[in-house]
N, C-alpha and C positions, 0 to 999 in steps of 0.2 A: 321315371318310366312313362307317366303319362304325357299326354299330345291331344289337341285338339283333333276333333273329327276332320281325318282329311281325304280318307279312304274313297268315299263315293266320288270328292269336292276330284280327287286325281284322275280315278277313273272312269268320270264322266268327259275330260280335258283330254286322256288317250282318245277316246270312241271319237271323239267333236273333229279331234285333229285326223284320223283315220279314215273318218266318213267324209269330212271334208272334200280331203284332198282324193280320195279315190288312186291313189297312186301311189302305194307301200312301197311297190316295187322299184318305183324308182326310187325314191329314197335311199332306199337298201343299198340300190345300184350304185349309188354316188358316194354312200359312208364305204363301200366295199374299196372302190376303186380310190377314192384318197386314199384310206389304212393300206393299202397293198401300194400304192406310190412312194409313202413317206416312210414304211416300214420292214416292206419286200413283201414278195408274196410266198414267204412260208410259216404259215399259222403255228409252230412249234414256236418259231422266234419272234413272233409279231400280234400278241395280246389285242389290241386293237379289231385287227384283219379277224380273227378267229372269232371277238364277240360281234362281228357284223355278219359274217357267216352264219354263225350261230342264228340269230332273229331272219335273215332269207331261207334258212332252211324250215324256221316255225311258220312261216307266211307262206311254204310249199314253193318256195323258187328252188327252179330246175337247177340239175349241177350243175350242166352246162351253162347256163344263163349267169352262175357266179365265178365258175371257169374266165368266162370271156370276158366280164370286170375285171379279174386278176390280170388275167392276159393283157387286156390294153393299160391297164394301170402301168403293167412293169415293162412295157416296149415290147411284148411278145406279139402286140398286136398296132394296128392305127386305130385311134380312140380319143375323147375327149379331154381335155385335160382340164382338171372342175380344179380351184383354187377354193378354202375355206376363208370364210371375212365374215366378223362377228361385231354385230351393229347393237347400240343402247342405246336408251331412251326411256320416255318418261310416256304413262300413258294417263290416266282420266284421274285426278287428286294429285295427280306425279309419283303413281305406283311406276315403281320399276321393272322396264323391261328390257331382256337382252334375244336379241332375235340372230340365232345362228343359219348362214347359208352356207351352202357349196355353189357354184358358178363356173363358167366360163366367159360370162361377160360382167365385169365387174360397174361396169358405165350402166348396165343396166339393171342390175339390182340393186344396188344403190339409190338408184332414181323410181325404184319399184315400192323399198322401203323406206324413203320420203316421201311416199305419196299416203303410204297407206297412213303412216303414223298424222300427217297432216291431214289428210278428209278425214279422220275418226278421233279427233283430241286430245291426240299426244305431239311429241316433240322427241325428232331425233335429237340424239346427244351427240358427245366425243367419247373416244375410246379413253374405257375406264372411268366413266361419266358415274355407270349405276355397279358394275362389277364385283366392288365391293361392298355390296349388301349382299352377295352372292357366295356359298360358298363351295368350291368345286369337292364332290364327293360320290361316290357311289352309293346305288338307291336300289333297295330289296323291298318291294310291299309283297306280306303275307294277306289274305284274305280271311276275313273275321270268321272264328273257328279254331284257326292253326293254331298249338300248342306255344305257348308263350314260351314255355320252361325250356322245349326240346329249341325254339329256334335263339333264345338267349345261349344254350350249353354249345351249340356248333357253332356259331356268329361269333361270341368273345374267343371261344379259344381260336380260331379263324385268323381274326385279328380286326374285329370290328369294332366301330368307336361306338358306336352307341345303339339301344333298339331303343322303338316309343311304340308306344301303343293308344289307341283312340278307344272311344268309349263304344265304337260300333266292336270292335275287336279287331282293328285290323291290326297288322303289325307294320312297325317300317326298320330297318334295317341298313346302317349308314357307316361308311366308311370308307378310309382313303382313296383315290381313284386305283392306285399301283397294290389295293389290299383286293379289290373288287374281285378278279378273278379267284382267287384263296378260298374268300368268301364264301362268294355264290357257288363253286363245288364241295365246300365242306355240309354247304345247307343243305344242298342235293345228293350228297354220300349220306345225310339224315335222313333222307326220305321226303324233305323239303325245299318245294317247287315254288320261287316266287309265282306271282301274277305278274309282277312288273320288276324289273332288272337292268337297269342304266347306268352310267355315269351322267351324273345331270348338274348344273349351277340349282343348287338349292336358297332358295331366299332366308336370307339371315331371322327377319322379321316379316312376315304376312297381314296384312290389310283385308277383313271381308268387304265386301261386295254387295249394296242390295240394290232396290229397287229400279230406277233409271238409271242408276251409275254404274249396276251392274250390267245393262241390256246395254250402256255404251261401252265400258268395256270387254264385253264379249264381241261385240262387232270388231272394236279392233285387235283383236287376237286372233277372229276368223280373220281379217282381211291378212294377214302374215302369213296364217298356214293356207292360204289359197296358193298364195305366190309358188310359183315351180320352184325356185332356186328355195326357199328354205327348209332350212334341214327341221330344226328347235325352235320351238319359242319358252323360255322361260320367265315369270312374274311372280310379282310379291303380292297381285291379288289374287285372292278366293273368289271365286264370283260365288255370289248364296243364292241357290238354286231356287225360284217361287214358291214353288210347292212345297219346298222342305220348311 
């Protein structure tokens, strides 16, 4: 059950990424309109489409504003057509990093994330390069407080692979991508609200982070989530906050 403290180490990496970029909404826009390309646009049959609705409706986007993703996504409309391409690499010690976009110009994102990884002392890879240190799973953090016992009895019978808990209290809450949905409405028929609710590449083994090695790789994690076309960034470093 136990798990090193990762609670704050996570969602201080939400906030960084959010304030960042200043632009949720697009984001949103873009996870909407792939899920509704690749899967149709009726959230009864399309798991994906319905958890990206789900988060533009927590960030207050209008109906319409996710209406007219759907629409152009499925040819109801004239609209974009964003491709997803999933680039790795190695960043500052050769912590692994995989850095998820959506696009419309693949010439140019590519050459956006070989610039960043090379001005900030990493190296892009090849596909499947870091991957496998990764492993694809759904991700529930409880905020230190929530009952251990109530979110272990809805999660396992759910059908969740594991919870861990940190020593601040937080919880984390993990399991298959295709269980995620099951999941996260049985937590919530408990009366339990994650903080954070994804399908995310979780690092098999984690690397902290301190002093200069952490202020280099924090710069090139900001320079990823600056870039417009990406979606994610995930790594196997913690950066160790100074103060803590």
């Amino acid at each position: 059950m136990a798990g090193h403290s990762k609670w704050a180490n996570i969602q201080h990496r939400k906030g960084r990424q959010d304030e960042k970029r200043g632009k949720i909404w697009t984001r949103l826009i873009r996870e909407i309109a792939v899920a509704a390309r690749i899967g149709g646009g009726d959230i009864s049959t399309n798991p994906r489409l319905r958890l990206a609705i789900e988060k533009g409706k927590e960030q207050n986007m209008p109906a319409d504003t996710i209406k007219r993703a759907v629409d152009k996504a499925t040819g109801n409309l004239e609209g974009v057509n964003y491709e997803e391409i999933r680039y790795e690499g190695y960043g500052i010690n050769g912590a692994a990093v995989i850095v998820d976009t959506m696009t419309d110009n693949r010439t140019r994102t590519v050459a956006e994330v070989r610039h960043a990884f090379a001005k900030f002392g990493g190296n892009l890879g090849t596909d499947g390069s870091v991957a496998f240190l990764f492993k694809h799973c759904g991700q529930l953090l409880f905020a230190p407080g929530t009952s251990e016992d109530k979110v272990m009895e809805a999660a396992l019978e759910a059908g969740a692979e594991d919870i861990l808990s940190d020593e601040e209290g937080g919880i984390e809450v993990l399991c298959a991508p295709h269980d995620f949905e099951a999941v996260k409405k049985a937590l919530e028929a408990a009366g339990l609200k994650a903080d954070l609710a994804e399908i995310v590449m979780k690092p098999l083994n984690e690397v902290v982070f301190t002093g200069d090695d952490a202020v280099k790789m924090q710069k090139l994690l900001d320079a990823f989530e600056s870039l417009d076309d990406v979606q994610e960034v995930y790594t196997s470093a913690v950066i160790q906050e100074a103060q803590e």
